[in-house]
N, C-alpha and C positions, 0 to 999 in steps of 0.2 A: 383391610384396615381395621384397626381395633381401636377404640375411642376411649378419653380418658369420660369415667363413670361420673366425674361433679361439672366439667367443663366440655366443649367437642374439638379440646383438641386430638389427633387422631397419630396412631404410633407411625406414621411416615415422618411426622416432622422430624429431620434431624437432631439427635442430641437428646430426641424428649425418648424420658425413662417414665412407666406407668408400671407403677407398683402393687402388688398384691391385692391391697385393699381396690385397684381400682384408678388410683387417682395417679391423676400425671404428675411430674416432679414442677410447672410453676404452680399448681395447685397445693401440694405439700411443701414448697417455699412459704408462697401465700400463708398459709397458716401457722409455721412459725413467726411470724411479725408479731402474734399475738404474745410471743415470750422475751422478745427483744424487748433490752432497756434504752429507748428511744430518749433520754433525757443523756444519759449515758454517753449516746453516740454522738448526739448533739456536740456534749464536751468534747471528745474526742476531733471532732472535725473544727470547732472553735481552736481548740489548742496546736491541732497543727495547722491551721489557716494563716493563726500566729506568729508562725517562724517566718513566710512569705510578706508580711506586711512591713516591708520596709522597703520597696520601691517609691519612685520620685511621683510616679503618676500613678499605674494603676497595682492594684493586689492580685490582681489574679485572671484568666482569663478564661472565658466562655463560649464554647461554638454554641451556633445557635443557625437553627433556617427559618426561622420566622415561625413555625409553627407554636400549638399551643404551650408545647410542653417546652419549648427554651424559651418562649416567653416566661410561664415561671419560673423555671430555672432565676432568669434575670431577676426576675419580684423576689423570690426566694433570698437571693445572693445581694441584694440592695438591704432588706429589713435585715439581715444580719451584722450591715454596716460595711461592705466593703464595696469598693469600687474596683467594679469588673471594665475591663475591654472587650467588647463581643468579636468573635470572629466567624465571618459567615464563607461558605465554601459554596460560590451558586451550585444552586440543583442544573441540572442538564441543559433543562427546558423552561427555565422559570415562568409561572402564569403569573396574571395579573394582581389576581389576590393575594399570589406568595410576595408582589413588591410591595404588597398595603402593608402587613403585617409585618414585613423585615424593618418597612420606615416606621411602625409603631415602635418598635423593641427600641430604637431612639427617642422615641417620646416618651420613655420610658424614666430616659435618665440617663445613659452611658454612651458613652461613645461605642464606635461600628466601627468596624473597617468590614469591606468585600473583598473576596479574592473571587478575580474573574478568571479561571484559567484559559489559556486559548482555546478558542472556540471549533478552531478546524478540528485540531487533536482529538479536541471531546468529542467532537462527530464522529474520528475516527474508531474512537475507543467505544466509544457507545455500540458502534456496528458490529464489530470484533465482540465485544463482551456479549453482545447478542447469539452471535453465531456460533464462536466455542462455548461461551458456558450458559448459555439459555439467560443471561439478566444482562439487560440493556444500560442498566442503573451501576456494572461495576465500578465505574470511573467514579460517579457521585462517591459512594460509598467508601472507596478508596481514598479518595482526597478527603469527606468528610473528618476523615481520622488521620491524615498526613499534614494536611493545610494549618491546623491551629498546632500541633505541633512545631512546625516552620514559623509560623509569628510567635511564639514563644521564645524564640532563638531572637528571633532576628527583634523584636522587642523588647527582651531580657525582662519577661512576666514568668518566670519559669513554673507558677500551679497552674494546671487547669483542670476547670470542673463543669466533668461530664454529667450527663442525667442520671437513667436508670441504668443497672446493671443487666441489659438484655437477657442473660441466662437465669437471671429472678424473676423478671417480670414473665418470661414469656416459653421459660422451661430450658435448660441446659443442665450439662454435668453438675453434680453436687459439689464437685471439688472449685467449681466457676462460681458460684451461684453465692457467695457471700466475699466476693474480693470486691474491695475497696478500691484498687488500682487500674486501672488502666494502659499497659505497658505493651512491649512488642509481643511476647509472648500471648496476651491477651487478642491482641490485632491480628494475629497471624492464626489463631485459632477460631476466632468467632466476629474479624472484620468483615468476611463478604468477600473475600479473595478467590475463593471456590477454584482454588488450587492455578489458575492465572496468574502468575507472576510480573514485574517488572521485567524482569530478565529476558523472560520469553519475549515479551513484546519486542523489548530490542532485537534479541536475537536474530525469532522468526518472522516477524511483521513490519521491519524497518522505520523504527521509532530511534529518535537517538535519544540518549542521556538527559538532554538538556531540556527536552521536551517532557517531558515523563519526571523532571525537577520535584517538581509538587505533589506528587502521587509518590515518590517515593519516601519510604523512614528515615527517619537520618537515624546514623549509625551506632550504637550503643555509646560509644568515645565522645561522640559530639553531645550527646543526651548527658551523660555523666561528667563533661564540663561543663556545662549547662546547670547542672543541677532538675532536671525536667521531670515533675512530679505531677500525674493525672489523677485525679480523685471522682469516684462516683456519689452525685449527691444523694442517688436514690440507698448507697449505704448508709450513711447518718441519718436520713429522713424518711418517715416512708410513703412509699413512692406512690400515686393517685393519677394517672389520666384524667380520670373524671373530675376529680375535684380543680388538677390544674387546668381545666377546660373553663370551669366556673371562674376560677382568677383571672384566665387570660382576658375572658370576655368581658369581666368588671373592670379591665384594663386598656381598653383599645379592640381586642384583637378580631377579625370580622370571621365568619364562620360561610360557606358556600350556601346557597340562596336553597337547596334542597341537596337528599343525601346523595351522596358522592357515587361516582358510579363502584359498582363492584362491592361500595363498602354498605353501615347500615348507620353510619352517622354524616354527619355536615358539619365535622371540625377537625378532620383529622385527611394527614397527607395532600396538601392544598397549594405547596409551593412547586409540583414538578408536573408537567403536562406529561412526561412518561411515565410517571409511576402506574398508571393502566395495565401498562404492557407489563413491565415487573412485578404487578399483581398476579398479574394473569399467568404468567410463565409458573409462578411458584406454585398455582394451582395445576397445571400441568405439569410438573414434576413431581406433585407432591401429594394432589387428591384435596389440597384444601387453601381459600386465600386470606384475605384482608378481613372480612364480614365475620371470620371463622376467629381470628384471631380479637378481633374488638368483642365480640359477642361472649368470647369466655373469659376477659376480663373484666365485662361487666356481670357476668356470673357469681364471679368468685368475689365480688363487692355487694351482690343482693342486689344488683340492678335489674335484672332479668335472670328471669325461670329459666332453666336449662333448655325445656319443653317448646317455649317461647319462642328460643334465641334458635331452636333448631328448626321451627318453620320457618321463622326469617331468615337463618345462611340460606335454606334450600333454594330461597327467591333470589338471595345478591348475590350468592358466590359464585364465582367461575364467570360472570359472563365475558363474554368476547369484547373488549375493547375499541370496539368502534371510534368511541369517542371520551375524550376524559377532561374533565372539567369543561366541558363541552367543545374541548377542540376535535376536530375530523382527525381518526387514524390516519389518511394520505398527509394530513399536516404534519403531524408527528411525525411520520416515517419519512419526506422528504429530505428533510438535511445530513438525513443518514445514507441518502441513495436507492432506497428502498423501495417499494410500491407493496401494494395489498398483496397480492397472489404470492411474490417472494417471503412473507412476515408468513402466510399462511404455511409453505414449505415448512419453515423453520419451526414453527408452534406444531409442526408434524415431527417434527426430529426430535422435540427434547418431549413429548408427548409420553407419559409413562407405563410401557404397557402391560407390568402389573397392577395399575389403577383403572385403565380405560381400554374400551376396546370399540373396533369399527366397528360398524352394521354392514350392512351390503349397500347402505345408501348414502356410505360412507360419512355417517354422524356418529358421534363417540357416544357410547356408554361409560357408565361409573360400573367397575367389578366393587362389590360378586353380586349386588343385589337388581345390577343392569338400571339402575333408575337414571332416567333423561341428565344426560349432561350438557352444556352448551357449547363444547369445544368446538370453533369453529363452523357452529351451524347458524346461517346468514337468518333463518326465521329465528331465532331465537339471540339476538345480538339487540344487544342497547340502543333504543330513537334516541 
């Protein structure tokens, strides 16, 4: 693994490019902000917002899971003067903190709708997305981006406005890394599909059509009668975690009572009692998780020393998901049919072993430098 030189994120991540000097590409994103004309873009997103503003009710519309960052979003999109519809796509598992924070986003000022999709399905999908492609969170992620799609149609608000541009914030192709839009093309390359398709489902795993409704895109034809135009706000604006952490919470929004397991804060991923496991798997496939990813974006803000940020992943990252948001793993994994020992199988199968390797005591090491890893070792897993 080779580490980008200002941040740690590390050349497994997908998509991430580390250039010459050194530096990984959301790092040399990052630093173009400084040349953008941000009054500019401003106009730009006011003037086409424009054309959209002649519906009966709302201008435009917003997914949102309750967390920090479509909480601002929301704040964001109010002081500009429009009146949004949020639409929210439950997370998997929703905890109790992710329901406080989804009913603030209404006290906010907008109307909400929920879309609750069946809940068998999602069990079933969740198991499946686990087992083929190592992330238990497919479905979420899937619907995240299909769901407000589908109320756009079916409410005729045809903008909507997404957050950040994930391949800015957090390292993608160059060619990604400053689009404005949000289209299939985009979904299909950097939604979280991890080559799992619709189709297959149906095919091989006996899902029908109608089940699988809301997970799927509707079709180029029905979009372009529609008129269906996705915008990221993190291009016009620039984009802050941190700072929309400080809004949210001047706004309602509550934060976990200490930091979250795996991660190195207490505001961040708080609506889905699986996201543990989808942490965890990515550090198993990948050599690094959640703690790795928050810690270099407050790097590249002057929030924390490099030096810092890298004693503390050593402590949070990777641990074993026992428990998240302090619910018990057998909780979590019950509705999926699961038990411990089978999740452990599986965290063996998608286990990367160009990054980790057994012992004879059968506890993984991190290659090449051999330093203690927690994969699946019962003494070293989350109270």
């Amino acid at each position: 693994m080779d580490f980008c030189s200002h941040c740690l994120l590390p050349s497994t991540k997908p998509d991430l490019f580390i250039g010459r000097d050194g530096k990984c590409a959301a790092c040399l994103a990052f630093d173009q902000r400084n040349v953008i004309d941000w009054d500019q873009r401003k106009k730009e997103f006011l003037e086409t917002v424009s054309q959209f503003k002649h519906n009966e009710i709302w201008d435009c519309i917003i997914p949102v899971s309750g967390g920090k960052d479509s909480t601002a979003q929301v704040i964001k999109v109010l002081e500009l003067g429009l009146n949004p519809l949020c639409i929210n796509s439950r997370t998997c598992d929703l905890s109790n903190i992710g329901r406080d924070n989804l009913e603030n986003i209404r006290r906010l000022g907008v109307d909400l709708i929920e879309y609750a999709p069946n809940q068998n399905v999602r069990w079933r999908l969740n198991r499946l997305g686990l087992e083929i492609v190592g992330d238990i969170s497919w479905p979420e992620h899937v619907g995240i981006f299909t769901i407000p799609i589908h109320a756009a149609i079916q409410f005729r608000v045809p903008l909507i406005i997404w957050g950040e541009n994930s391949q800015n914030e957090y390292g993608g192709p160059a060619t990604a890394q400053n689009n404005r839009y949000l289209n299939r093309s985009w979904l299909e390359e950097f939604g979280g599909l991890l080559g799992l398709r619709i189709t297959d489902l149906v095919k091989d795993y006996g899902f029908s059509q109608k089940e699988l409704a809301l997970y799927t895109y509707p079709s180029d034809k029905t979009l372009s009668i529609h008129k269906v135009t996705g915008l990221f706000l993190g291009y016009f604006f620039p984009w802050n975690g941190h700072e929309n952490t400080k809004k949210s919470l001047s706004n309602g929004f509550r934060t976990y009572p200490q930091l979250v397991e795996g991660s190195i804060v207490d505001y961040e991923n708080l609506d889905n009692y699986q996201t543990g496991i989808h942490d965890y798997f990515k550090y198993l496939k990948f050599g690094f998780g959640r703690a790795t990813d928050i810690a270099s974006i407050l790097i590249r803000r002057n929030l924390l020393t490099r030096s810092d940020a890298a004693t503390i992943v050593a402590e949070r990252d990777g641990r074993f998901p026992s428990t998240y948001l302090g619910k018990p793993l057998c909780e979590i994994l019950d509705p999926l049919g699961l038990d411990e020992n089978q999740f452990r199988v599986i965290c063996d199968q998608f286990t990367n072993p160009k990054i980790f390797a057994k012992d004879a005591d059968g506890n993984y090491n991190r290659r090449p430098d051999g330093s203690p890893s927690r994969l699946h070792n019962p003494s070293t897993e989350i109270e």
